[in-house]
Biopython code that builds the backbone (N, CA, C, O; Angstrom):
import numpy as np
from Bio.PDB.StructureBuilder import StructureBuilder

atoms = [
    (1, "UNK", "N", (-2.707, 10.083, 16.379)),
    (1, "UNK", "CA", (-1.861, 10.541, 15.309)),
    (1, "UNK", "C", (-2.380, 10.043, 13.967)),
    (1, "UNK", "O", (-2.669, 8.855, 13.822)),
    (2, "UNK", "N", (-2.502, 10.934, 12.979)),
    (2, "UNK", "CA", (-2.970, 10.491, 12.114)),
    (2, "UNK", "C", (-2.076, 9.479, 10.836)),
    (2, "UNK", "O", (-1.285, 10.085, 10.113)),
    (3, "UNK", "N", (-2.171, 8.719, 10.736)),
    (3, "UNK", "CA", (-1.301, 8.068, 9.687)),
    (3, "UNK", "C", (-1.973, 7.464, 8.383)),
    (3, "UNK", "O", (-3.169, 7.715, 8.242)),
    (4, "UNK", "N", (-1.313, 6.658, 7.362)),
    (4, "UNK", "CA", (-2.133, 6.467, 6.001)),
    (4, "UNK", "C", (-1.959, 5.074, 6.032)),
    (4, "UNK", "O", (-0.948, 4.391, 6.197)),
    (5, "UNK", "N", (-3.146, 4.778, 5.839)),
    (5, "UNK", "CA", (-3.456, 3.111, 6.403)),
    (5, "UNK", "C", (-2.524, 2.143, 4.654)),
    (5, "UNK", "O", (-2.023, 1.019, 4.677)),
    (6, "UNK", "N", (-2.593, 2.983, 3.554)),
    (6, "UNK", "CA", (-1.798, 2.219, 2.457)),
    (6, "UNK", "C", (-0.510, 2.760, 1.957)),
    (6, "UNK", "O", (-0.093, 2.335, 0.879)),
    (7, "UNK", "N", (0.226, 3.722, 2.671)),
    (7, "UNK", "CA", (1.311, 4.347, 2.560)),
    (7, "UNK", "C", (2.318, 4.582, 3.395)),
    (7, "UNK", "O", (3.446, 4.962, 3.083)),
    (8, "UNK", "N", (1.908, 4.355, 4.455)),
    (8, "UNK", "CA", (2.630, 4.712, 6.411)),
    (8, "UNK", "C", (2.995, 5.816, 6.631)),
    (8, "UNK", "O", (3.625, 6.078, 7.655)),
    (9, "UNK", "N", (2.553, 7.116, 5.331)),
    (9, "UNK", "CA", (3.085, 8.544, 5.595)),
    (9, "UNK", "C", (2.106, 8.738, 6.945)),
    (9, "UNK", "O", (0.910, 8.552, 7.163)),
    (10, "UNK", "N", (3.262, 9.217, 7.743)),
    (10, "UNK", "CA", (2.708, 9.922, 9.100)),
    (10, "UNK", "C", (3.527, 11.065, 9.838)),
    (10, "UNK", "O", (4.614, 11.276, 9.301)),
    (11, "UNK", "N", (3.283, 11.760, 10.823)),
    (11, "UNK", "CA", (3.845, 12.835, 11.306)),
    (11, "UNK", "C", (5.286, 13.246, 11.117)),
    (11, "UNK", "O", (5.835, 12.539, 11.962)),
    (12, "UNK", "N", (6.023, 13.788, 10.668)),
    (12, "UNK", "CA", (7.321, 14.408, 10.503)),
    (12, "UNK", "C", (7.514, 15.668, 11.577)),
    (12, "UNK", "O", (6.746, 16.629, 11.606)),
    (13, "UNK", "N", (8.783, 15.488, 12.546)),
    (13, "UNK", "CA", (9.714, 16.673, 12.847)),
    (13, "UNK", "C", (10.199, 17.587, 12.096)),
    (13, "UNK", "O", (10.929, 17.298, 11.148)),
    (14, "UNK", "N", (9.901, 18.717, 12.372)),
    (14, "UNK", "CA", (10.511, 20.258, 11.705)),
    (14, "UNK", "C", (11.142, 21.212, 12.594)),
    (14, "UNK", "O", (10.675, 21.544, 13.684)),
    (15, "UNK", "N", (12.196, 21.630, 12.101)),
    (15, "UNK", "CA", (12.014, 23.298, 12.493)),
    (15, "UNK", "C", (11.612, 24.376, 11.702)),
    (15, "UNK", "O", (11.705, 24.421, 10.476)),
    (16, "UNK", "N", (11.106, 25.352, 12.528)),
    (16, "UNK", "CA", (10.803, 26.425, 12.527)),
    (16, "UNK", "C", (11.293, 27.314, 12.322)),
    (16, "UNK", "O", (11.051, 28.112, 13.228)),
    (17, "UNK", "N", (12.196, 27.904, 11.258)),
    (17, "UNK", "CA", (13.241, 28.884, 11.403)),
    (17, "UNK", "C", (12.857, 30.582, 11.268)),
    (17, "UNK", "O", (12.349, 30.896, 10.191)),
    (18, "UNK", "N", (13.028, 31.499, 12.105)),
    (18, "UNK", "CA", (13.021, 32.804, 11.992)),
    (18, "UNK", "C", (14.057, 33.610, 11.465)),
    (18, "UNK", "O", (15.235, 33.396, 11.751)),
    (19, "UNK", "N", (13.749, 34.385, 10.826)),
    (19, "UNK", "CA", (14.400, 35.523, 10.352)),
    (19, "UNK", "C", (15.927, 35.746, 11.167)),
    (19, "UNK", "O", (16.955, 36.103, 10.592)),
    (20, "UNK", "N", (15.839, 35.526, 12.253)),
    (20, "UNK", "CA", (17.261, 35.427, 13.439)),
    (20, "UNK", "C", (17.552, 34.730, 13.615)),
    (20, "UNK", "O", (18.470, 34.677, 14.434)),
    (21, "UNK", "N", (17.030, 33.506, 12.997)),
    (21, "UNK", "CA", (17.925, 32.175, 12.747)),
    (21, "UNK", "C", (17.657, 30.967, 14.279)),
    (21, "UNK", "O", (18.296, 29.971, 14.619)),
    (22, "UNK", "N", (16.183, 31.783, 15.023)),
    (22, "UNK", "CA", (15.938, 30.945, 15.931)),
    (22, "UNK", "C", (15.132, 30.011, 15.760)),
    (22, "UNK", "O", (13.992, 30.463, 15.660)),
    (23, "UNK", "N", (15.196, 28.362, 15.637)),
    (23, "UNK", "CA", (14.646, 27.692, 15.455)),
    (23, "UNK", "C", (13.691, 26.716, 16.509)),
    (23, "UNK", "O", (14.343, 26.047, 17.312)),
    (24, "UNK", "N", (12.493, 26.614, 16.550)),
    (24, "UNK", "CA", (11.093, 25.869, 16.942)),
    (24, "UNK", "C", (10.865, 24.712, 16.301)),
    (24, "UNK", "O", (10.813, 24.388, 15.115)),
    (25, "UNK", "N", (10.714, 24.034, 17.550)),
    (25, "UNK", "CA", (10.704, 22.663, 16.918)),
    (25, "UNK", "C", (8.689, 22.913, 16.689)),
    (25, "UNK", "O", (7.899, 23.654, 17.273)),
    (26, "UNK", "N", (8.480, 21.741, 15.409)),
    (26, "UNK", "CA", (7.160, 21.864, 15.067)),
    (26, "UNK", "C", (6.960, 20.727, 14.730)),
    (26, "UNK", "O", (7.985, 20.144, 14.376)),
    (27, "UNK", "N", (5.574, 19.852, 14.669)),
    (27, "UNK", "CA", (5.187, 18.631, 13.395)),
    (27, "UNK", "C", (4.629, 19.166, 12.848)),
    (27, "UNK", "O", (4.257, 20.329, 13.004)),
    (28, "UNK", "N", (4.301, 17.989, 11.562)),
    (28, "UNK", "CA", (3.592, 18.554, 10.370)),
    (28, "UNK", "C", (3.052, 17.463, 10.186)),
    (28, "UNK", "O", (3.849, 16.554, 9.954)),
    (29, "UNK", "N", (2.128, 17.229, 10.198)),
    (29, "UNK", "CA", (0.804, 15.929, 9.611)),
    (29, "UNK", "C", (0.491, 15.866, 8.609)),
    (29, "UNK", "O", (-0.050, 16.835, 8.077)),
    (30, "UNK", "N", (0.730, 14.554, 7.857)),
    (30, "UNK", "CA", (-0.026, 14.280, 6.463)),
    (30, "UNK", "C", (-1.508, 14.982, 6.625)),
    (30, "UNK", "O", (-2.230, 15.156, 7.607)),
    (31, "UNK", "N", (-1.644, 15.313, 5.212)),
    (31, "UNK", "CA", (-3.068, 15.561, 4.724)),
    (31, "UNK", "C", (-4.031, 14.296, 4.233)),
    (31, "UNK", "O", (-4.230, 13.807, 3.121)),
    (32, "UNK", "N", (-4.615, 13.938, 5.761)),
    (32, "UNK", "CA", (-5.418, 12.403, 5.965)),
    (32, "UNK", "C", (-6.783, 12.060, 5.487)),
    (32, "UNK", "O", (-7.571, 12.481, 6.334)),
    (33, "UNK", "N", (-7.409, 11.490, 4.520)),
    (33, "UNK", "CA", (-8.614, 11.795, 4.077)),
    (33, "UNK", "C", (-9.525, 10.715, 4.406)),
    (33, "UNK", "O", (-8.846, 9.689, 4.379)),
    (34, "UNK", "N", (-11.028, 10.368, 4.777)),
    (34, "UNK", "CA", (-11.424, 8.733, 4.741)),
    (34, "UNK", "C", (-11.349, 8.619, 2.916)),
    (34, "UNK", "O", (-11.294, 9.696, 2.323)),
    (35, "UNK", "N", (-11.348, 7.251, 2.031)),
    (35, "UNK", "CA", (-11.450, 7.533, 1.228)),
    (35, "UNK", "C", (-12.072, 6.286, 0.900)),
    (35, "UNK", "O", (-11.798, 5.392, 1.701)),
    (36, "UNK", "N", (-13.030, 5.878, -0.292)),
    (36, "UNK", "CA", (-13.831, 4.530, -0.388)),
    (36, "UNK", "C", (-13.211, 4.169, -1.807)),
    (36, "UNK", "O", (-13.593, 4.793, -2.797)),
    (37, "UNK", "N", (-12.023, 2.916, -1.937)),
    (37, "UNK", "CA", (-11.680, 2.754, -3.152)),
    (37, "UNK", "C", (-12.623, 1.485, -3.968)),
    (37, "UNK", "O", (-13.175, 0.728, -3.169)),
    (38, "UNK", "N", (-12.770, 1.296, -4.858)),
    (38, "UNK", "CA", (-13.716, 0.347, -5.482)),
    (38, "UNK", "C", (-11.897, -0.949, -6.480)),
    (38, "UNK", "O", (-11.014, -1.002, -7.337)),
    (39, "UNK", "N", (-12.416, -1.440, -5.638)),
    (39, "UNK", "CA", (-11.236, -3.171, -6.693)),
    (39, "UNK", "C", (-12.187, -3.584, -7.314)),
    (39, "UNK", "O", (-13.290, -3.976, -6.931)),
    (40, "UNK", "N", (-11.611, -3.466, -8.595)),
    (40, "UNK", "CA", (-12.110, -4.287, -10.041)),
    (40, "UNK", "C", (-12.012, -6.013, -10.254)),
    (40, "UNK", "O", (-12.617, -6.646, -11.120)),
    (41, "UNK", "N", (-10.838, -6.720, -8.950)),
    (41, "UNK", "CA", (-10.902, -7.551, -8.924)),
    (41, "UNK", "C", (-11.474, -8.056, -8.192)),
    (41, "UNK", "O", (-11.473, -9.215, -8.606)),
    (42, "UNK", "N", (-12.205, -8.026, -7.016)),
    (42, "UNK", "CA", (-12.608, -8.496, -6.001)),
    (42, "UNK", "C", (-13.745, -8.253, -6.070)),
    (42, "UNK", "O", (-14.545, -8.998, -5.502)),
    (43, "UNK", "N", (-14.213, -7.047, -6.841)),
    (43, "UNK", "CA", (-15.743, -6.907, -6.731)),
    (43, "UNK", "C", (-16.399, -5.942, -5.392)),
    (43, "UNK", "O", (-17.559, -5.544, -5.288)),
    (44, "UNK", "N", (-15.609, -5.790, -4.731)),
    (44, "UNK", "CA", (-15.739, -5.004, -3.371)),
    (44, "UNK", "C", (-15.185, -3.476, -2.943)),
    (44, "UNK", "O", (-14.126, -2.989, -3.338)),
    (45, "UNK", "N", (-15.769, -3.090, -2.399)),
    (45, "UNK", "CA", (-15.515, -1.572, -1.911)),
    (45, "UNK", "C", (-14.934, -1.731, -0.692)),
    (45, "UNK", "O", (-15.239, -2.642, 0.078)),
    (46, "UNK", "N", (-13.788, -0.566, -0.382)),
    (46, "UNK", "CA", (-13.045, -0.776, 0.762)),
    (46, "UNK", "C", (-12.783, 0.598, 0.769)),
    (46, "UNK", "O", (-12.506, 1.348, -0.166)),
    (47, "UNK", "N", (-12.983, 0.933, 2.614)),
    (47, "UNK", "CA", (-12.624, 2.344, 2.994)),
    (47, "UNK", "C", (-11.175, 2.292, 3.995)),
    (47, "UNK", "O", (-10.581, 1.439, 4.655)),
    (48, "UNK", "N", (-11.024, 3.671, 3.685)),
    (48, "UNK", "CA", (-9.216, 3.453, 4.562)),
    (48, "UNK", "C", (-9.110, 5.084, 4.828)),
    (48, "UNK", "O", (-10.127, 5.768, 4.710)),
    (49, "UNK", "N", (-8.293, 5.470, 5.063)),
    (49, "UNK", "CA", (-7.778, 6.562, 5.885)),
    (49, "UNK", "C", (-6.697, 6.739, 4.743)),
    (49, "UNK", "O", (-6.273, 5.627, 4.430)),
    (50, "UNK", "N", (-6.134, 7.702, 4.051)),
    (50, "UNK", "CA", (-4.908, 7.740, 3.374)),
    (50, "UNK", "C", (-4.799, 8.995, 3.060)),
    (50, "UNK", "O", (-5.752, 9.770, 3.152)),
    (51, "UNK", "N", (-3.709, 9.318, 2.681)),
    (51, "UNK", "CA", (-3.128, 10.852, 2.654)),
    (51, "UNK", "C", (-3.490, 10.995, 1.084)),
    (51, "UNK", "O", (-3.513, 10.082, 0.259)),
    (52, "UNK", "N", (-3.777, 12.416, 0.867)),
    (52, "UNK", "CA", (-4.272, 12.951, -0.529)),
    (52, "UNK", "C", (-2.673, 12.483, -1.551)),
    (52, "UNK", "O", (-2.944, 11.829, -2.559)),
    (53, "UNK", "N", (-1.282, 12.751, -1.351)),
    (53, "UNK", "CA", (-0.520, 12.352, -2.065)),
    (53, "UNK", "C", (-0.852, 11.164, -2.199)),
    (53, "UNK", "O", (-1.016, 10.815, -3.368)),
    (54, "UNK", "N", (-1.056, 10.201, -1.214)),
    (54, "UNK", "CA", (-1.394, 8.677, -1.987)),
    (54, "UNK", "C", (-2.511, 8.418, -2.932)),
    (54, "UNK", "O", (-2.424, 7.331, -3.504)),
    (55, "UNK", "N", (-3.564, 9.171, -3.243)),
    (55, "UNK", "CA", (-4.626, 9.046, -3.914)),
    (55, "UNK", "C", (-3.916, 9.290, -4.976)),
    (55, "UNK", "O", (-3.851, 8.335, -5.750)),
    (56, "UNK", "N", (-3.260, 10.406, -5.343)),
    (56, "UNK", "CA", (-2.609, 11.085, -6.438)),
    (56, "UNK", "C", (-1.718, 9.829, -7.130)),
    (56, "UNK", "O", (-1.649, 9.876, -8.358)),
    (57, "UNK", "N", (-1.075, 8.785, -6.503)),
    (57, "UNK", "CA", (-0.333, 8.063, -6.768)),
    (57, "UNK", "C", (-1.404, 6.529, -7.119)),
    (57, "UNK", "O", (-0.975, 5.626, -7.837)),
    (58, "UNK", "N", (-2.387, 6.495, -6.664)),
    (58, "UNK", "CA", (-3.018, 4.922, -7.035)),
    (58, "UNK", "C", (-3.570, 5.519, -8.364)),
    (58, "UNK", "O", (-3.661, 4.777, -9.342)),
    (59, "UNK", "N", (-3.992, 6.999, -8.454)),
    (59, "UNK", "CA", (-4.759, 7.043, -9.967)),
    (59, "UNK", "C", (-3.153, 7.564, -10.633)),
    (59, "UNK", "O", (-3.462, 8.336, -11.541)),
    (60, "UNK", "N", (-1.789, 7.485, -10.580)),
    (60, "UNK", "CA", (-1.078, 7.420, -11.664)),
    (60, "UNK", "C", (-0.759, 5.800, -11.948)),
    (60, "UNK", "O", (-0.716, 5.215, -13.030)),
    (61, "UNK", "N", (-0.560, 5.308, -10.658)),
    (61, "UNK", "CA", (-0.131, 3.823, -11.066)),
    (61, "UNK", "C", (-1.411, 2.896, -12.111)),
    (61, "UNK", "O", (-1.245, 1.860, -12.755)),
    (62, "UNK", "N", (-2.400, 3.567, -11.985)),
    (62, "UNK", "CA", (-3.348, 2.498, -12.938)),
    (62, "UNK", "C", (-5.077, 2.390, -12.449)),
    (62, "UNK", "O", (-6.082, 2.180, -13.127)),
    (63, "UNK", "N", (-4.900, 2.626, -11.021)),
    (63, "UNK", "CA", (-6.169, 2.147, -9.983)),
    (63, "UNK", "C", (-5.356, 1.412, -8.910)),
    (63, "UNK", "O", (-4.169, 1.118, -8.766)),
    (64, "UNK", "N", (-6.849, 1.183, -8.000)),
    (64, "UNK", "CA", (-6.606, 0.640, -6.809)),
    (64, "UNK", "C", (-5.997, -0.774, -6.470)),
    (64, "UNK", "O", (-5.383, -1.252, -5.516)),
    (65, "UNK", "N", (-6.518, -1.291, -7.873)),
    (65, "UNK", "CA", (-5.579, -2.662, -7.519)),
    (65, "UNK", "C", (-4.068, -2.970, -7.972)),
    (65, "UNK", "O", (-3.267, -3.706, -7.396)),
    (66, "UNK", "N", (-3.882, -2.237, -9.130)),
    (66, "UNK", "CA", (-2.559, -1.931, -9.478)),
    (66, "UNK", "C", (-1.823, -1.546, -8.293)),
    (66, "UNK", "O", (-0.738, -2.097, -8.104)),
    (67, "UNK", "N", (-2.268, -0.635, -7.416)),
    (67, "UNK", "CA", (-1.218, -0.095, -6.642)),
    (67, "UNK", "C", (-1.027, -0.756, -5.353)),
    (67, "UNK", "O", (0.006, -0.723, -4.683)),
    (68, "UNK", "N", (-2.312, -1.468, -5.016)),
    (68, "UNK", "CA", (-1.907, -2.190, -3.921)),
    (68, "UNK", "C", (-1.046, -3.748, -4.609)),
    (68, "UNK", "O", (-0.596, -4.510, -3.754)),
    (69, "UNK", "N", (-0.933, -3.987, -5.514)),
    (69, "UNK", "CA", (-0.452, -5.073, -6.393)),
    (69, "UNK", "C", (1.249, -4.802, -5.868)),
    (69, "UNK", "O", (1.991, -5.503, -5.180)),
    (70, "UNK", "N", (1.443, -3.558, -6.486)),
    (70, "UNK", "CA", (2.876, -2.883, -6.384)),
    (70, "UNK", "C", (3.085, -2.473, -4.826)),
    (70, "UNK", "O", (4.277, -2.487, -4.518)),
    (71, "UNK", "N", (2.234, -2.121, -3.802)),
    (71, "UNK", "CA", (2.915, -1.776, -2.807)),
    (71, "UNK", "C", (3.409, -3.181, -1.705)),
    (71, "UNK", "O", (2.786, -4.085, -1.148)),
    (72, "UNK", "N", (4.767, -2.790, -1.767)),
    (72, "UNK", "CA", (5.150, -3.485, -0.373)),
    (72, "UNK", "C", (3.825, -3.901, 0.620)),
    (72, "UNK", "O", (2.791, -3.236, 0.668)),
    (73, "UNK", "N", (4.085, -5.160, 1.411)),
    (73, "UNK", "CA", (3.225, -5.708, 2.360)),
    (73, "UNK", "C", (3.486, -4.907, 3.334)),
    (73, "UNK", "O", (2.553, -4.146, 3.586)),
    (74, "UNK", "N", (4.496, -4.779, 4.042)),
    (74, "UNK", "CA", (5.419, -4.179, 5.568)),
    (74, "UNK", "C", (4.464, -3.081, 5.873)),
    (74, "UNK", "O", (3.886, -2.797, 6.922)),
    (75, "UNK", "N", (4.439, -2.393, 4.391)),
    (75, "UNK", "CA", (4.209, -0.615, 4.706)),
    (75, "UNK", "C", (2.722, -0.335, 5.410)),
    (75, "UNK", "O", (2.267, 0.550, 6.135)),
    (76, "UNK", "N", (2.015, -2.024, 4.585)),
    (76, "UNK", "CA", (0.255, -1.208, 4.742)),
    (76, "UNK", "C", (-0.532, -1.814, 6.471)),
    (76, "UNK", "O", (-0.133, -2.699, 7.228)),
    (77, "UNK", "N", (-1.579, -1.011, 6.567)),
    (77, "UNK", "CA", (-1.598, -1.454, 8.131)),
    (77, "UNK", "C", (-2.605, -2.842, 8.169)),
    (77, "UNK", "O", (-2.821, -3.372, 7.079)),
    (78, "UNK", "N", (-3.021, -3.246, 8.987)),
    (78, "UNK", "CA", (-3.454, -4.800, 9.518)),
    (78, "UNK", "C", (-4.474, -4.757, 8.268)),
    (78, "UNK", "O", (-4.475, -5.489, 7.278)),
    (79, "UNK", "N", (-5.216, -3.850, 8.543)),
    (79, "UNK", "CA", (-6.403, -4.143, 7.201)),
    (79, "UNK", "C", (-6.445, -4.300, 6.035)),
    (79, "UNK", "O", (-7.027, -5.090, 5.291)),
    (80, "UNK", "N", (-5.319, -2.919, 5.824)),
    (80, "UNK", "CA", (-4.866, -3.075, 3.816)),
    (80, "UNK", "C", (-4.212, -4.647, 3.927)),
    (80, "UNK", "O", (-4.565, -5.493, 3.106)),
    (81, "UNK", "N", (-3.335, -4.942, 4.889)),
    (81, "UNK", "CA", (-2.900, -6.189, 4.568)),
    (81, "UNK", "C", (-3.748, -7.230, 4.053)),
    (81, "UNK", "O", (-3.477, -8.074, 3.199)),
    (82, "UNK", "N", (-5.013, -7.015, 4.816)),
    (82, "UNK", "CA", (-6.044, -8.144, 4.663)),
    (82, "UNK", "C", (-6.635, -8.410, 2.857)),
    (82, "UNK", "O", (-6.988, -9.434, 2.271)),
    (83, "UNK", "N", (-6.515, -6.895, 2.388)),
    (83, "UNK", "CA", (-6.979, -6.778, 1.133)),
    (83, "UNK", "C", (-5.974, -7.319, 0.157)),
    (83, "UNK", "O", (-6.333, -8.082, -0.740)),
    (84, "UNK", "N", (-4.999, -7.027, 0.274)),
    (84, "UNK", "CA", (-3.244, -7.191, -0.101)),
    (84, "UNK", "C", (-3.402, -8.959, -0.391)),
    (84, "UNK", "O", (-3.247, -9.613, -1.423)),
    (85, "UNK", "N", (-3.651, -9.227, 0.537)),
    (85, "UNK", "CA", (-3.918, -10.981, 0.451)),
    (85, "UNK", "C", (-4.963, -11.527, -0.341)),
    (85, "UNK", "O", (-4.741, -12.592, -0.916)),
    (86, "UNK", "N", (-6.183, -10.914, -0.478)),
    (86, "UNK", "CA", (-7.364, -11.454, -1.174)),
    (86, "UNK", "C", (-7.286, -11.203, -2.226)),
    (86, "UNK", "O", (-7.958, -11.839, -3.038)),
    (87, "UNK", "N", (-6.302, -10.011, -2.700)),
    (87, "UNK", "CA", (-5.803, -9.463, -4.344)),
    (87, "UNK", "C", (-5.424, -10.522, -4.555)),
    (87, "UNK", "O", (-5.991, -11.395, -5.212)),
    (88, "UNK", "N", (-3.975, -10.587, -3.787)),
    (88, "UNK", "CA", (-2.846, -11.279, -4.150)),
    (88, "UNK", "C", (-3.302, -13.149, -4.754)),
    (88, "UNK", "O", (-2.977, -13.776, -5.762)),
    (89, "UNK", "N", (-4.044, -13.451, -3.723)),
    (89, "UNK", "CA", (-4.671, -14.807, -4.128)),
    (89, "UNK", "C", (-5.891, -14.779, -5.548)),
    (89, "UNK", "O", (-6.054, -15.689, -6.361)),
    (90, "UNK", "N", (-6.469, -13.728, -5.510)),
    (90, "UNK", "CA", (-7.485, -13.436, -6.739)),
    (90, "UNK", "C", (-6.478, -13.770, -8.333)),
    (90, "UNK", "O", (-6.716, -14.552, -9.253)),
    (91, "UNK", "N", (-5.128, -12.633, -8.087)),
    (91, "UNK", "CA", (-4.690, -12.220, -9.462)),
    (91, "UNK", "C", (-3.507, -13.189, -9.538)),
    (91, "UNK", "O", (-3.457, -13.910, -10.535)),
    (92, "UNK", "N", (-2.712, -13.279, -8.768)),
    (92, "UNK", "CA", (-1.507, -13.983, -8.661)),
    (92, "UNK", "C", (-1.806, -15.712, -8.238)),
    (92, "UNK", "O", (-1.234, -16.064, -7.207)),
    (93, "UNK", "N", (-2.505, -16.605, -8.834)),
    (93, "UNK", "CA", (-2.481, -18.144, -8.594)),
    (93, "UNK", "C", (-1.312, -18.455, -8.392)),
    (93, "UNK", "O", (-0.306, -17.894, -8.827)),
    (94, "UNK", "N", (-1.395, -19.431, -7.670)),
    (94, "UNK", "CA", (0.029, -19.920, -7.361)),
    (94, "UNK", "C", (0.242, -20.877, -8.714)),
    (94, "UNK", "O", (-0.705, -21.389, -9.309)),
    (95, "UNK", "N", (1.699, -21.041, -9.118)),
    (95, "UNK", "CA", (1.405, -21.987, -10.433)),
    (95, "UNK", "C", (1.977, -23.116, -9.866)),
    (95, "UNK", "O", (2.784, -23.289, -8.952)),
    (96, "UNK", "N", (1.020, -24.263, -11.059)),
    (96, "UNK", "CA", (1.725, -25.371, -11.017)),
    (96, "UNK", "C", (2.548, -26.178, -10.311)),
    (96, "UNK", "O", (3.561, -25.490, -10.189)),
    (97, "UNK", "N", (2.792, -27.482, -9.629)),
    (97, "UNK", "CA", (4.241, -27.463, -9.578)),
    (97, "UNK", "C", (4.577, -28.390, -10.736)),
    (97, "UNK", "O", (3.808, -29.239, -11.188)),
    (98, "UNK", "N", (5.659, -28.167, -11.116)),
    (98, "UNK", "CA", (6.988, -28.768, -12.421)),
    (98, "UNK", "C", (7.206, -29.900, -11.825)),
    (98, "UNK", "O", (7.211, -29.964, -10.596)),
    (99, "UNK", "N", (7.430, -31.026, -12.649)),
    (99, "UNK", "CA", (7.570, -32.281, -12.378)),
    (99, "UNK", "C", (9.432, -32.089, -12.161)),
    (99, "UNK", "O", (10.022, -31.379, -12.975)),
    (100, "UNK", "N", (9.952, -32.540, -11.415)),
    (100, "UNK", "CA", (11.813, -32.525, -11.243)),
    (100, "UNK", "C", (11.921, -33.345, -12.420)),
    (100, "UNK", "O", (11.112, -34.164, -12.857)),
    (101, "UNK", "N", (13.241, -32.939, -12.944)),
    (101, "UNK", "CA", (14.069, -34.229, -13.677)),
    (101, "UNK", "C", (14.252, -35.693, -12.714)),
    (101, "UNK", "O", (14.107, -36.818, -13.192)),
    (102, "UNK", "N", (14.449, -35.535, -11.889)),
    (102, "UNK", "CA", (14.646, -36.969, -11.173)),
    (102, "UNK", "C", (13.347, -37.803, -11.654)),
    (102, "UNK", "O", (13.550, -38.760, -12.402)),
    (103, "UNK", "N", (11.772, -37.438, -11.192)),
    (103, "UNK", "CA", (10.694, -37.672, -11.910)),
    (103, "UNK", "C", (10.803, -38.322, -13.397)),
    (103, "UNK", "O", (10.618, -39.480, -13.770)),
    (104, "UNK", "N", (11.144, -37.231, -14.057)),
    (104, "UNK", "CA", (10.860, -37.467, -15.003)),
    (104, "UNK", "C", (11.751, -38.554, -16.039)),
    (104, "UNK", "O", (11.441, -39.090, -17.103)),
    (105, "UNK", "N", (13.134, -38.611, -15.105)),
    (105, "UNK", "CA", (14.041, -39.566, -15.686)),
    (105, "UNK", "C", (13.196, -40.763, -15.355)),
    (105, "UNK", "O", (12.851, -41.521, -16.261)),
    (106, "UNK", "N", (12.729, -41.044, -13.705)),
    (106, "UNK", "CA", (12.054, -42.486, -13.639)),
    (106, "UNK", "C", (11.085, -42.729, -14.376)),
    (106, "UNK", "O", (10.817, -43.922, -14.526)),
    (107, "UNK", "N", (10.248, -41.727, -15.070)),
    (107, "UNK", "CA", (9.476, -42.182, -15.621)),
    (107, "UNK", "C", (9.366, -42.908, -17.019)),
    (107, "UNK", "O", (8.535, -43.680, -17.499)),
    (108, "UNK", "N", (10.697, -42.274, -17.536)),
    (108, "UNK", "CA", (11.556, -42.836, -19.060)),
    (108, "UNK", "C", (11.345, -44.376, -18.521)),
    (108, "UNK", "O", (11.758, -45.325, -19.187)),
]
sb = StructureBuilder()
sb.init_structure("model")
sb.init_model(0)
sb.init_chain("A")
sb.init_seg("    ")
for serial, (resi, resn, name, xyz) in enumerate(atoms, 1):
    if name == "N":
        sb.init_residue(resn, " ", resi, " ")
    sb.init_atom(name, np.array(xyz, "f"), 0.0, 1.0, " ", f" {name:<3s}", serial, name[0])
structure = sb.get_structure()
């Protein structure tokens, strides 16, 4: 079954309706493409499987890293996850930690 390795669009149930109102059950499959995106942060090229609406959507959100920035973790499959993480640690540092007031009173 084909599914979109950064979107989870995959097969949908339909009917089929005729003119006499008899309905066929049918699927309908995303339109699945290989596709090779290039991250500006990482420096690396990465290929994936994804449906043409999702392409349409990483070049409105900004690029490839913008959108995996913005997409939910849950949605993407084992691999995007993998990328999802090496962004996430690239752009997002963890900050600091803040000294507590308790600290900082003992230190008065």
């Amino acid at each position: 079954m084909p599914k979109c390795e950064l979107s989870g669009k995959g097969p949908v149930s339909k009917n089929i309706v005729s003119h006499s109102n008899i309905k066929n059950k049918s699927r309908a499959y995303p339109n699945i493409q290989n596709k090779t995106f290039i991250s500006k942060a990482l420096n690396e090229k990465f290929s994936f499987k994804v449906a043409t609406s999702t392409i349409r959507t990483i070049e409105h959100k900004g690029g490839f890293d913008r959108y995996m920035l913005w997409q939910d973790e849950t949605i993407l499959s084992k691999r995007a996850q993998k990328v999802w993480h090496k962004l996430n640690r690239k752009v997002r540092p963890k900050p600091a930690k803040q000294a507590t007031v308790k600290n900082q009173e003992a230190a008065s």
